[in-house]
matplotlib code that plots the C-alpha trace (Angstrom):
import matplotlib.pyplot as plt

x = [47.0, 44.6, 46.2, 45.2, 46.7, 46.2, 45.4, 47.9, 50.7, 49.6, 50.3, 53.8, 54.5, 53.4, 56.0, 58.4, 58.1, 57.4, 60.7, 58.1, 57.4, 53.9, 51.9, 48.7, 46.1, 43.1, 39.0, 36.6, 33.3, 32.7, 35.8, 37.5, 38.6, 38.5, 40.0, 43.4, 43.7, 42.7, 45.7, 48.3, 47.2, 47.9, 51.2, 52.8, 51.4, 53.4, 57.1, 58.0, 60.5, 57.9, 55.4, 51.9, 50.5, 46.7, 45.4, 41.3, 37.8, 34.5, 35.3, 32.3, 31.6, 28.1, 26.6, 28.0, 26.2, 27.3, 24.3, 21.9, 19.1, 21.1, 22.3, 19.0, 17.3, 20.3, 22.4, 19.9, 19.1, 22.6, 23.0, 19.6, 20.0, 23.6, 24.9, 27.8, 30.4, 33.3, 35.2, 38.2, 41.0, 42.9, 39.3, 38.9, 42.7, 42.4, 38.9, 40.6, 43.6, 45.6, 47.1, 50.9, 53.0, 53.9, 50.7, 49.2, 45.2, 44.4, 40.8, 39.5, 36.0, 34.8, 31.9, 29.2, 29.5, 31.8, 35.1, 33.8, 36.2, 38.7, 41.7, 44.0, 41.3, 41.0, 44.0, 45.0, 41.6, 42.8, 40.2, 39.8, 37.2, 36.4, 38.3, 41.6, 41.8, 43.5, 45.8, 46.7, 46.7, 49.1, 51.8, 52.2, 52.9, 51.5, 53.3, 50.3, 46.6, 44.2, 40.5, 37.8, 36.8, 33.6, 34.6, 33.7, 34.2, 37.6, 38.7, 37.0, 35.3, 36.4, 32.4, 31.2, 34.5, 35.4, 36.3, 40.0, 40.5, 39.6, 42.0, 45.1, 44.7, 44.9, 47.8, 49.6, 48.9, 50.5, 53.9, 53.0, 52.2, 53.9, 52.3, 51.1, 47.8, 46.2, 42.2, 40.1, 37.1, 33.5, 30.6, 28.4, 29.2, 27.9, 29.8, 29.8, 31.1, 32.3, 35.9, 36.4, 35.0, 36.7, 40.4, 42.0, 43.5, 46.8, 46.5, 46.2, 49.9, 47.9, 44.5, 43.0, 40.1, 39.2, 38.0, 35.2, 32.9, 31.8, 28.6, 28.3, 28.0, 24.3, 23.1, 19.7, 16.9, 16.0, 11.9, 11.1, 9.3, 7.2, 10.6, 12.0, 8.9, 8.8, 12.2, 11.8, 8.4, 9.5, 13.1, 11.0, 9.2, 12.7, 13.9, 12.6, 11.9, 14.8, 17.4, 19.8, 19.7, 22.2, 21.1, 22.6, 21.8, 19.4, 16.0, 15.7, 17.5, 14.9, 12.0, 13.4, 13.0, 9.2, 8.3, 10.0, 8.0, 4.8, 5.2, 5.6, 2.8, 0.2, 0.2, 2.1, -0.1, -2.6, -0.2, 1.5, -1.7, -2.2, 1.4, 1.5, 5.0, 4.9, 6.4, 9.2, 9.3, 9.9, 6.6, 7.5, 4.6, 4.4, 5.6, 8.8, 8.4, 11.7, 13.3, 15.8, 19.9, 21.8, 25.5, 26.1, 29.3, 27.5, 24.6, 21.9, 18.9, 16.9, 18.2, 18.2, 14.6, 13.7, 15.8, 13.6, 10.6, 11.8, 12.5, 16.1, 15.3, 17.5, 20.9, 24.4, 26.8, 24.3, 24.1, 21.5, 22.9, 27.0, 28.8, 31.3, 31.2, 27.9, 27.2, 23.5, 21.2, 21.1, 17.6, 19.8, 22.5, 20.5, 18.6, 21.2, 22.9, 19.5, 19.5, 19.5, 22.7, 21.4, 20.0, 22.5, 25.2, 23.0, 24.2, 28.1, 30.8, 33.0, 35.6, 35.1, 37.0, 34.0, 31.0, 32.1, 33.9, 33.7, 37.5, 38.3, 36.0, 34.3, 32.2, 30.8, 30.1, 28.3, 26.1, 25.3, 24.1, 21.3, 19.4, 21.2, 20.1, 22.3, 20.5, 22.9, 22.1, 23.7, 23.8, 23.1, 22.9, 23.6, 21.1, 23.5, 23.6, 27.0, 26.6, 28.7, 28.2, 31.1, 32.0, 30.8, 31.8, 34.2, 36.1, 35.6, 35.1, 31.9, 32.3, 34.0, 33.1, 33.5, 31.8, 29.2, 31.4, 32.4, 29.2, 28.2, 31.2, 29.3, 25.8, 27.8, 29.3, 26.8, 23.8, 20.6, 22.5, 21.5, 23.0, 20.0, 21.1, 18.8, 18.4, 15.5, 14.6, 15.3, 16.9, 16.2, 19.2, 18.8, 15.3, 16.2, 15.5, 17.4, 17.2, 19.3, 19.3, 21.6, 23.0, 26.9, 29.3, 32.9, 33.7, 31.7, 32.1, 30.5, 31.4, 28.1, 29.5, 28.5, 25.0, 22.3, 19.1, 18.6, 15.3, 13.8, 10.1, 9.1, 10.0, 13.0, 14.9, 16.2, 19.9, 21.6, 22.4, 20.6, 21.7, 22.6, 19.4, 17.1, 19.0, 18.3, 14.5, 14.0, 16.0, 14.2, 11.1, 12.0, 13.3, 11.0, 8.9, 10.0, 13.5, 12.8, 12.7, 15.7, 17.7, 16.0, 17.2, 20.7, 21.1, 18.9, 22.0, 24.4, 22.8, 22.5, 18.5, 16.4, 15.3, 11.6, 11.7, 8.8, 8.0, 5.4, 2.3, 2.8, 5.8, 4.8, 3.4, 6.3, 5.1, 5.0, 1.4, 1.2, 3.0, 0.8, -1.7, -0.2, 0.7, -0.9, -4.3, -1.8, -0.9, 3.3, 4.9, 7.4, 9.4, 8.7, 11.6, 10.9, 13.3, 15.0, 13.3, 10.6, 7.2, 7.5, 10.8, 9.1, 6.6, 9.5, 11.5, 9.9, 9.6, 12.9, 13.7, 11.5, 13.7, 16.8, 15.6, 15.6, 18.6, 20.8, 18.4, 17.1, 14.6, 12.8, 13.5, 11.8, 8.5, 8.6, 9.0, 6.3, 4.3, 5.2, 2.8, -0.3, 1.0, -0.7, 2.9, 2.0, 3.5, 5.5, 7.6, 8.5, 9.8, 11.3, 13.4, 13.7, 11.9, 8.6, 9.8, 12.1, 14.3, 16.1, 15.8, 17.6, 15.5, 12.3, 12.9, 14.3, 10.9, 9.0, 10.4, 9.9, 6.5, 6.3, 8.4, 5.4, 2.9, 4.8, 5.4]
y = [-24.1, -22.1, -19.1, -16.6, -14.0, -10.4, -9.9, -7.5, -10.1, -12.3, -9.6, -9.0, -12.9, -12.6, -9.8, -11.8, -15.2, -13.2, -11.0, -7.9, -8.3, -10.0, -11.1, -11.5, -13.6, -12.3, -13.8, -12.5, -11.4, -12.4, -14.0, -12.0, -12.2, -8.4, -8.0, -10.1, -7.8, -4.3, -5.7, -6.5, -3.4, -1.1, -2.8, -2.9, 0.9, 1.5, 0.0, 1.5, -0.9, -3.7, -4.3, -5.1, -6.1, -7.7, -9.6, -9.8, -8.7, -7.6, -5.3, -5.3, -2.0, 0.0, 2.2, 5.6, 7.8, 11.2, 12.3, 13.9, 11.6, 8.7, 9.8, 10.4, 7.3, 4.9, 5.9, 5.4, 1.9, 0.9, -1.3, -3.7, -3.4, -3.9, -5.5, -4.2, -5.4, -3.6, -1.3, -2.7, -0.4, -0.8, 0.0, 3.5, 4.7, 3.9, 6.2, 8.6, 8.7, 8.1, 4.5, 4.7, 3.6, 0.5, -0.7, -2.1, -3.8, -4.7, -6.4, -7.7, -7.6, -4.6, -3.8, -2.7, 1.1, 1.9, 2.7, 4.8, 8.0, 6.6, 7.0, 4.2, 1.5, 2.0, 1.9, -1.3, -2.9, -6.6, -7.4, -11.7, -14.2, -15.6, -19.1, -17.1, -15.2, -18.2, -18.5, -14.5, -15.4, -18.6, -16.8, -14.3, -17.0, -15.4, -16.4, -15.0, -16.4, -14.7, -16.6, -16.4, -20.1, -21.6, -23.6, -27.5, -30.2, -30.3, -29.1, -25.8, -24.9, -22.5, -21.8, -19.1, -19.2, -22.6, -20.4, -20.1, -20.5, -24.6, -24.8, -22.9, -25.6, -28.2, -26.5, -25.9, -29.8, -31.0, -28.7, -26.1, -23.2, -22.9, -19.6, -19.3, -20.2, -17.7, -17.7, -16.2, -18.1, -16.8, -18.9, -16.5, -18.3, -21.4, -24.4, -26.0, -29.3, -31.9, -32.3, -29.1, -27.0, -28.8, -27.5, -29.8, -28.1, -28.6, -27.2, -23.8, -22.7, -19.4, -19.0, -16.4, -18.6, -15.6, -12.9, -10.9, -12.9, -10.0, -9.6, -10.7, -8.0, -8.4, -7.3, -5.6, -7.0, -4.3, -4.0, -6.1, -3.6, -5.1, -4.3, -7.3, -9.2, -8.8, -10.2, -12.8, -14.2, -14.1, -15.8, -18.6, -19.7, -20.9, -23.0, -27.0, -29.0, -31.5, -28.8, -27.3, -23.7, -20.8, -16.8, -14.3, -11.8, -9.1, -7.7, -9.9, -13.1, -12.9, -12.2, -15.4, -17.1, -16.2, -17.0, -20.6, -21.0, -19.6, -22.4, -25.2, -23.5, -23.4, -19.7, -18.8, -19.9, -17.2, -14.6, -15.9, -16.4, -12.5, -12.0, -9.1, -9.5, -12.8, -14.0, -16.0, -20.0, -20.5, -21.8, -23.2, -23.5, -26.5, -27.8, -29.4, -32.9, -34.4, -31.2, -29.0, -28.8, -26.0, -25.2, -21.3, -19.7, -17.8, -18.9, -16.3, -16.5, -17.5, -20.7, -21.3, -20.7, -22.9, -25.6, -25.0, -25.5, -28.5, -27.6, -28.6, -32.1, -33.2, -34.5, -34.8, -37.0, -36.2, -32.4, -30.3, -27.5, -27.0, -23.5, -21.5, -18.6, -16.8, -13.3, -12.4, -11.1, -11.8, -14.1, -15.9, -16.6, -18.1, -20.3, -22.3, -22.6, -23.7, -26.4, -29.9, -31.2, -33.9, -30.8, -28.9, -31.4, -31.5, -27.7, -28.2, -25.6, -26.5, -24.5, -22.1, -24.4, -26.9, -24.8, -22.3, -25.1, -27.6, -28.4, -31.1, -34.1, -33.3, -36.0, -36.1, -32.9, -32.7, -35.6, -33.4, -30.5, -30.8, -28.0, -25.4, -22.0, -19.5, -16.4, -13.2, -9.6, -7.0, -3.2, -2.6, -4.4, -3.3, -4.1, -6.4, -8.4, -7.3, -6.7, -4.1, -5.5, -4.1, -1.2, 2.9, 4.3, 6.2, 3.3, 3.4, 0.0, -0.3, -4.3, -7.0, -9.4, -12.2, -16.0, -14.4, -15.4, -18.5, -19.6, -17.9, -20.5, -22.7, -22.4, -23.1, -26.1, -27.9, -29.8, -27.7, -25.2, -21.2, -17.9, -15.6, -12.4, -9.5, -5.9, -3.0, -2.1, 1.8, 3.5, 7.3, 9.4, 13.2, 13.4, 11.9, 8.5, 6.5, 3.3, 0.4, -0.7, 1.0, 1.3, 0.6, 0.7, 1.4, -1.4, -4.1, -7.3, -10.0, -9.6, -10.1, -13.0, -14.7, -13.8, -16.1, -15.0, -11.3, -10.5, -6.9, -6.6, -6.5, -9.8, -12.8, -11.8, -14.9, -14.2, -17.8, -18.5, -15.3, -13.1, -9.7, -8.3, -10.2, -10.2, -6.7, -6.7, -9.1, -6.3, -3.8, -6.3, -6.2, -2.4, 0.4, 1.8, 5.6, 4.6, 2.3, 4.2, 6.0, 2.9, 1.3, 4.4, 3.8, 0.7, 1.3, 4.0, 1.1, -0.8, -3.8, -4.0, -3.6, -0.3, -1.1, -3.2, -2.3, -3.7, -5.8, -4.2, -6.4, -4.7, -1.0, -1.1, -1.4, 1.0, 1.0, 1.9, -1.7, -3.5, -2.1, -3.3, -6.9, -7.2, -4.6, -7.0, -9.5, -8.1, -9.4, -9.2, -6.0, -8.5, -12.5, -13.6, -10.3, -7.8, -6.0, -2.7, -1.5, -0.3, 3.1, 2.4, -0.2, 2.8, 5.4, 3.3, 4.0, 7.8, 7.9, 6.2, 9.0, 11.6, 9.6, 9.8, 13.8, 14.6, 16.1, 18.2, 21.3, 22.3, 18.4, 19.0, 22.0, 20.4, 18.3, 20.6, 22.7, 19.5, 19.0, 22.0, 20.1, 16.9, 14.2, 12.5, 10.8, 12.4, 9.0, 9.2, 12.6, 11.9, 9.0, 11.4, 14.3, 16.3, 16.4, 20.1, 21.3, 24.2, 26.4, 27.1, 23.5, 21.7, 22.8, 22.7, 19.1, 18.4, 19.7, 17.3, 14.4, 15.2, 15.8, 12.6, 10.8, 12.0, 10.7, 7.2]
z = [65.2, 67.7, 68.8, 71.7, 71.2, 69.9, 66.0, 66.3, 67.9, 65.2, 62.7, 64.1, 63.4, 59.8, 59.4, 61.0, 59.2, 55.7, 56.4, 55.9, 52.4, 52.1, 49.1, 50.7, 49.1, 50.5, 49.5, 47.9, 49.6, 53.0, 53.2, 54.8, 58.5, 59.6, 62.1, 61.2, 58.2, 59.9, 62.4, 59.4, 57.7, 61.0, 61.6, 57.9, 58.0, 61.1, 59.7, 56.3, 56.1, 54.9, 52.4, 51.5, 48.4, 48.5, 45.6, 46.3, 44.8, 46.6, 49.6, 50.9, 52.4, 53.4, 50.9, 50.4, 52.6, 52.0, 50.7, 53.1, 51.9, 51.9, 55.6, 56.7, 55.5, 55.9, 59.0, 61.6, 60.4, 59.1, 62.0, 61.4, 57.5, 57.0, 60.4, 62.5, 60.2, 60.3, 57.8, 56.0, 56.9, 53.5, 52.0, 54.1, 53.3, 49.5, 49.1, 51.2, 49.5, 52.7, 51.5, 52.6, 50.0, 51.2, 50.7, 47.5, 46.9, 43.4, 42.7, 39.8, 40.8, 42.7, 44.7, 42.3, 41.9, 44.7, 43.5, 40.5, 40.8, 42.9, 40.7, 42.7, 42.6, 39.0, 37.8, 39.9, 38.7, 37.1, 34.5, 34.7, 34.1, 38.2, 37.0, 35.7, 39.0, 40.0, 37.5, 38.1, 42.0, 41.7, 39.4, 42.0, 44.3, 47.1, 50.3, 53.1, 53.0, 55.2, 55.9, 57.9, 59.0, 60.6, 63.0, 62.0, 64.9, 65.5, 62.2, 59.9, 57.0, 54.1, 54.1, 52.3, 50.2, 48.3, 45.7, 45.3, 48.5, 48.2, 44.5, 46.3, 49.3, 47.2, 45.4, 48.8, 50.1, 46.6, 47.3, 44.1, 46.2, 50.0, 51.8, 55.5, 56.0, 58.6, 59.8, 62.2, 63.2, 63.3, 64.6, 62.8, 59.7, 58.5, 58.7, 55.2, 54.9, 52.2, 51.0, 49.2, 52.1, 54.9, 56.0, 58.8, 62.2, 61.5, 58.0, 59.8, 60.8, 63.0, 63.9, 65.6, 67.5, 70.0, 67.9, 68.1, 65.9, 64.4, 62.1, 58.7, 56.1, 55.4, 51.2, 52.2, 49.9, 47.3, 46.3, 43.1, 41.2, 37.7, 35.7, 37.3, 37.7, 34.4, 33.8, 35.9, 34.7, 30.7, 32.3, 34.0, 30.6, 29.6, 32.3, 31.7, 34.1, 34.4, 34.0, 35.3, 36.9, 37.9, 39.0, 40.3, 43.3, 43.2, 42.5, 39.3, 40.6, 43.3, 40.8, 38.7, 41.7, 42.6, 39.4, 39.3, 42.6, 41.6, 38.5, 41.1, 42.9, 40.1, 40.0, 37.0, 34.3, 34.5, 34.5, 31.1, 30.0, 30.1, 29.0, 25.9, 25.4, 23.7, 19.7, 21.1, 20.9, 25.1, 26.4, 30.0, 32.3, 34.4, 38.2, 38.7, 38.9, 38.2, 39.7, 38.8, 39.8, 40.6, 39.9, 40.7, 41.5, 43.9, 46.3, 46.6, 48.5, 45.5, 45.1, 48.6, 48.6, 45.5, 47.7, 50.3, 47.9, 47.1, 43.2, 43.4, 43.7, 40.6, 42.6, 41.3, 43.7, 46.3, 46.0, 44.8, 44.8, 44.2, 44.4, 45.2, 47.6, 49.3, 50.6, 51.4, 53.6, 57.3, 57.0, 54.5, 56.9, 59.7, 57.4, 56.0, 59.7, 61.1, 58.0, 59.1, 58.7, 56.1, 54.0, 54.3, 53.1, 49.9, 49.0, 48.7, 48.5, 45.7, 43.9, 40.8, 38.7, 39.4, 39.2, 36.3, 33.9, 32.1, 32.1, 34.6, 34.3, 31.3, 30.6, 34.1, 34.2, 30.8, 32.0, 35.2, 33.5, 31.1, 29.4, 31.7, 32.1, 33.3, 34.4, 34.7, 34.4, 32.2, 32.2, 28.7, 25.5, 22.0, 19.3, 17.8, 20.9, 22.8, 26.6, 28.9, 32.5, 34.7, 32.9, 31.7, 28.2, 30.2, 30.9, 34.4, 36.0, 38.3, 39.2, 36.9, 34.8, 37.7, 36.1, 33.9, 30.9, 32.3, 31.7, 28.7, 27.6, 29.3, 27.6, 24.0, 25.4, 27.2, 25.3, 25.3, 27.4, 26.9, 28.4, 29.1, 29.5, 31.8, 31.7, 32.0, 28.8, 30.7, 33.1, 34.7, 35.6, 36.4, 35.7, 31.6, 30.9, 28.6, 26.8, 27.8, 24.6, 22.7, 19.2, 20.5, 23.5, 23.5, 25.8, 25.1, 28.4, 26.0, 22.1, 19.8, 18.4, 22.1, 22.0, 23.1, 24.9, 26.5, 28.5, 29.7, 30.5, 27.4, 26.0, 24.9, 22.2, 21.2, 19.2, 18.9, 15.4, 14.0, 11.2, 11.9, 10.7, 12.5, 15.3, 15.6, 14.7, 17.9, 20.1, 19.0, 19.9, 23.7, 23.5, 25.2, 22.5, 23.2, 21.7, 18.6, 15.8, 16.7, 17.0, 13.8, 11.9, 13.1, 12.1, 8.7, 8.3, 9.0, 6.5, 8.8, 8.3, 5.2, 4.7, 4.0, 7.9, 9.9, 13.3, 14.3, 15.7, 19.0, 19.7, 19.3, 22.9, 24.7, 27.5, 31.4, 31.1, 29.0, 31.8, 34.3, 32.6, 32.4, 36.0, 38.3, 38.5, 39.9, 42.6, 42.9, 46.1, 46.7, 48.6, 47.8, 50.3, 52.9, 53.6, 56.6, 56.4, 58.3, 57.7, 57.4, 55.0, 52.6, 51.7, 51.7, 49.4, 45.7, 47.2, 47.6, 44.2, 42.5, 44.0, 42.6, 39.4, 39.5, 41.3, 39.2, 37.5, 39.4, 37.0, 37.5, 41.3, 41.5, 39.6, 42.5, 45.2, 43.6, 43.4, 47.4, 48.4, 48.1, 48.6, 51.8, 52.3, 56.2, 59.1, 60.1, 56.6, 57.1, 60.7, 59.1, 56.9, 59.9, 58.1, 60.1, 60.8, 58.2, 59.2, 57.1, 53.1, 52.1, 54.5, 53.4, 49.9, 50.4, 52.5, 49.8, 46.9, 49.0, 49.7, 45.5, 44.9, 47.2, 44.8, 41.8, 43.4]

ax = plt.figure().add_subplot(projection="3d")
ax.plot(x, y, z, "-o")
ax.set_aspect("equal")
plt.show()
């Protein structure tokens, strides 16, 4: 039922009609209708007598920009990078510490990185694979549902979040669950149709048609460096034409998809040809003729664009690509609105339960999903093939393990079906770098005894079915060649290798200088699908990420600073940064590392 009223007079009749204690089921991602929860967030804040508890995942929230290069490169573009999309009050009282007490959020899958530190988010983390979020969600029995709709004809769509959301309507239609259903329309969002996406008027008991349509949070393209082109271009020699396809987001999910379209182009043979990092059995080349499928719980802009190429020509009931939820960049956004409606009906919104299981119409969905490859990326990897994807050795939780198990099951189940797995080999903190590859992990996301494919730019270490000790010879094959014998001597003290193993010649050159070797005459794109920063911005950006690498470490920053006096860093970049006249002691020294970062680039 349209209402126009205030959010916060709709907010005062979800008080009333809950009796003040509210179990607020609340989506993930860009799900969220903003301004109906900042309203039912100030009001339960405002009457001690109620209560508040929200079961979601992914706040989405700007980057933290506390830092004075993060505030100096970030703030005065936030606007055109991340769009005005507006803070989540719960979000801003829980970092602060401010929560009242009558107010409770638990996720159980954060926004990568933010919440590390913040004791109240950690302990209320709930750790669940994406398709048992419903099962934690429906044994609450929430009794509030909060969405934000696209408005479809006379009725809505669920659009960018199927998810749940799709399962718990089906749930309330069928008399298990019985919870308010409230929305707030955007016509920024894309209106996805089909029966799973599609909620009729009268489903909505309150909905908040005159809102502000606010912007969507917009995930700013990050530069695909030759790590992930790497990555992506040893990934792309696995995927058959025929198959069936999932990635995630990112620098990598985007370099998977270049090189998928570089295939179908006739541009990726040359550069395999020159490949180094080769001894694996995966020898993909070709176009896509019969065309792949997709079935992701989340769509990213790279399958978008292989739709748009016309690789994901392989349909299932008429789609060609089925998921559950989106959040991207804006380019991404006005795309898929500015579809045809005939295209667009061929990328259908379905439910997790769908996309991330085979439970529920088995056979069909076996016969749908040939030679899959699902394509999900990993923090670190142990040599005997475990993964750690949401989580530090401190035990503090930097995102979740969301679907990325689901279809790990997925890839064991399914005929010709593999998990490939993908990391950099490295990773530079504090002016140290440090292999991702790594003898063991105290908390381990995927156990060994899952192991299947894992990628870094140095290779496919293939693990299905292997013994322990060869297992671990082909991760030391794709590890960076700074940190293999250390981690061959640990596991030649474990006893899990022979202690007369030696490594193949091939794969003593793991080395940046051997893939700059590989891919610099190339040429790869910084950003295959564009991006939303500037000139000036695109150069600063692998500046900036030298000077990440150092902070931390005043000795390394000072090499840099000291390396800043003679440096020719162009008079646009450091008015970029404010610092085209540095004032003070901290100003000039910072002025003089980025300067020394530029010559390090």
């Amino acid at each position: 039922m349209a209402d126009a009223r205030s959010a916060d007079a709709i907010a005062a009749e979800i008080i009333e009609r809950t009796g003040g204690t509210i179990r607020l089921a609340l989506p993930l991602g860009l799900g969220k209708p903003v301004t109906l929860v900042n309203a039912l967030t100030r009001a339960v804040a405002d009457r001690p007598d109620t209560h508040l508890s929200i079961l979601t995942a992914l706040t989405l929230e700007r980057p933290d920009m506390s830092s004075d290069v993060a505030r100096r490169f970030l703030k005065p573009a936030a606007d055109r990078l991340f769009g005005a999309y507006p803070l989540l009050d719960y979000a801003g009282m829980l970092r602060s510490g401010d929560l009242p007490p009558n107010i409770e959020v638990s996720e159980f899958f954060m926004l990568a990185g933010r919440w590390i530190g913040v004791g109240a988010a950690q302990q209320a983390y709930i750790p669940s694979n994406y398709t048992h979020a419903y099962d934690v969600l429906t044994s609450w029995r929430p009794n509030v549902m909060l969405q934000l709709l696209a408005p479809l004809g006379d009725d809505y769509s669920l659009s960018c979040n199927t998810d749940i959301s799709a399962d718990l309507m089906r749930d309330r239609r069928e008399g298990r669950q019985d919870f308010l259903l409230v929305g707030e329309t955007n016509a920024n969002l894309p209106a996805m149709s089909g029966p799973a996406a599609t909620v009729q008027r009268d489903e909505v008991d309150i909905c908040f048609d005159t809102g502000p349509d606010f912007d969507l949070f917009s995930v700013v393209k990050r530069p695909v460096g030759m790590v992930e082109h790497a990555i992506g271009l040893h990934v792309a020699r696995t995927i058959p034409d025929g198959g069936t396809l999932q990635i995630g987001i990112g620098a990598i999910g985007d370099a998977v998809a270049h090189a998928l379209i570089l295939r179908q182009e006739g541009g990726f043979a040359a550069i395999k040809q020159a490949n180094p990092f080769t001894g694996d059995a995966f020898d993909e080349e070709g176009p896509f003729n019969t065309g792949l499928y997709a079935v992701t719980e989340m769509l990213v802009d790279g399958l978008l664009r292989l739709f748009e190429a016309d690789i994901f020509r392989r349909e299932v009931d008429g789609a060609a690509i089925h998921a559950g939820f989106f959040v991207d960049c804006k380019d991404f956004y006005q795309r898929l609105r500015a579809l045809p409606e005939d295209q667009r009906a061929k990328i259908r919104m379905m439910p997790v339960s769908f996309t991330n299981q085979l439970y529920g119409d088995e056979i069909a969905k076996r016969a749908a999903r040939p030679d899959a490859r699902f394509v999900n990326a990993t923090m670190k990897a142990t040599l005997l093939g475990g993964v750690v994807s949401d989580i530090t050795s401190s035990a503090q939780q930097v995102s979740g393990i969301g679907g990325q198990f689901n279809f790990i099951e997925q890839a064991f189940a399914l005929e010709g079906a593999r998990s490939v797995l993908t990391l950099p080999a490295t990773r530079t903190t504090k002016g140290r770098t440090e292999s991702n590859i790594v003898w063991a992990h105290p908390h381990e996301s995927v156990p060994r005894a899952y192991r299947d494919i894992i990628v870094t730019e140095y290779g496919i270490a293939d693990l299905r079915g292997q013994r322990d000790d060869v297992a671990i010879a082909r991760m030391l094959c794709v590890t960076d060649s700074r940190f293999q014998d250390e981690l061959l001597e640990k596991a030649r003290s474990a006893d899990k290798i022979a202690a007369d193993f030696q490594l193949p010649e091939r794969a003593r050159h793991n080395t940046p200088d051997a893939l700059e070797e590989w891919l610099g005459p190339f040429d790869l794109p910084a950003f295959p699908f564009g991006t939303d920063f500037d000139d000036v911005e695109r150069r600063l950006l692998p500046v900036l990420g030298r000077l990440s690498e150092v902070q931390g470490n005043t000795w390394e920053l000072l090499k840099l600073a000291l390396a800043g006096l003679t440096s020719d860093m162009p008079m646009d970049m450091r008015k970029r940064m404010a610092l085209e006249k540095p004032s003070g002691l901290r100003e000039r020294m910072l002025s003089l590392a980025l300067a020394g970062a530029y010559q390090q680039r």
